[in-house]
N, C-alpha and C positions, 0 to 999 in steps of 0.2 A: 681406326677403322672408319673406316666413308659410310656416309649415312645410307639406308636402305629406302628408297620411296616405295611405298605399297601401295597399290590402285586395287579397289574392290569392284567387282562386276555384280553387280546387280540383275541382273538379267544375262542369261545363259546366252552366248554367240549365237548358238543356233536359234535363238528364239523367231525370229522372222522366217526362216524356213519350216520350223516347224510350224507357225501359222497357215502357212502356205499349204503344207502337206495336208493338212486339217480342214483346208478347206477345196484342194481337190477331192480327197476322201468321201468330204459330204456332198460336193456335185457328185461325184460319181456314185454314191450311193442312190440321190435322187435318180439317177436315170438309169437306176438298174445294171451298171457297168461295175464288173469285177473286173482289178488291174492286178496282175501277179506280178512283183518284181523279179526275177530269176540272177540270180549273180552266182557266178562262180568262176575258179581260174581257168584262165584261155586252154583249150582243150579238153574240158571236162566235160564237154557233150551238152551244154546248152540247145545250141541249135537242132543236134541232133533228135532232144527231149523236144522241143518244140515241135520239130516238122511232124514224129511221130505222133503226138497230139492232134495237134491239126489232122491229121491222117485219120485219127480217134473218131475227133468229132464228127467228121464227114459232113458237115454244113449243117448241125445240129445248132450250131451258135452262131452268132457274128463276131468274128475275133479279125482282130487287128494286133502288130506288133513294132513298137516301136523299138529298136537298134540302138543301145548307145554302145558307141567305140570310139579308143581314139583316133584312130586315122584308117581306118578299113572296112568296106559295105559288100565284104565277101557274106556275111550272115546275112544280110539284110536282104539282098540277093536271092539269097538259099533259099529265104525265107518268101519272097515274094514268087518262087517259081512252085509255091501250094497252091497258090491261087488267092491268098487271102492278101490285104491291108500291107504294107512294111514301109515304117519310116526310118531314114536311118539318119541321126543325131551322130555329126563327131563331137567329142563331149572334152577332151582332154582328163577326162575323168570322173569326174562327177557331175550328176543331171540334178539341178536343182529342181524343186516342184515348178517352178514356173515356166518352166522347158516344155516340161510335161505339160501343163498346161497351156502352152501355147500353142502345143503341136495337137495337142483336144479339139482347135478351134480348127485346124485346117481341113 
């Protein structure tokens, strides 16, 4: 039987990103910004929940919305034709915190 090497991980893969999220959470806590992730599968009415939102508020808030998709800024779109903010991020899939915080500074 061939020997077996075992590598022990000491620190969780994600631990850098979680750093990361930990420490957008608390800027945006300092400056008073609530960031709602919203995920769900393509055509589950995202966007739809969004725009009526927006609709909601009626300029009650300042809201912004940042877009991740993989290769399409049809929502993003959608979403900039309320009137408010819309970034759209192609992501290939997942938005690291530092995404998100890069597009914070724009």
């Amino acid at each position: 039987m061939a020997d077996v090497r075992i590598i022990e991980v000491k620190e969780s893969v994600f631990a850098d990103n979680d750093r990361k999220a930990a420490e957008l959470r608390a800027r945006n806590k300092e400056r008073g910004t609530f960031l709602l992730n919203l995920m769900s599968s393509p055509g589950s009415g995202k966007t739809t929940t969004l725009k009526r939102t927006i609709e909601a508020l009626d300029g009650r808030l300042s809201i912004a919305v940042m877009e991740a998709d993989i290769d399409s800024d049809v929502d993003a779109r959608a979403i900039a034709q309320t009137g408010v903010a819309s970034v759209q991020v192609h992501t290939g899939g997942h938005v690291p915190p530092r995404r998100i915080h890069d597009r914070g500074r724009a």
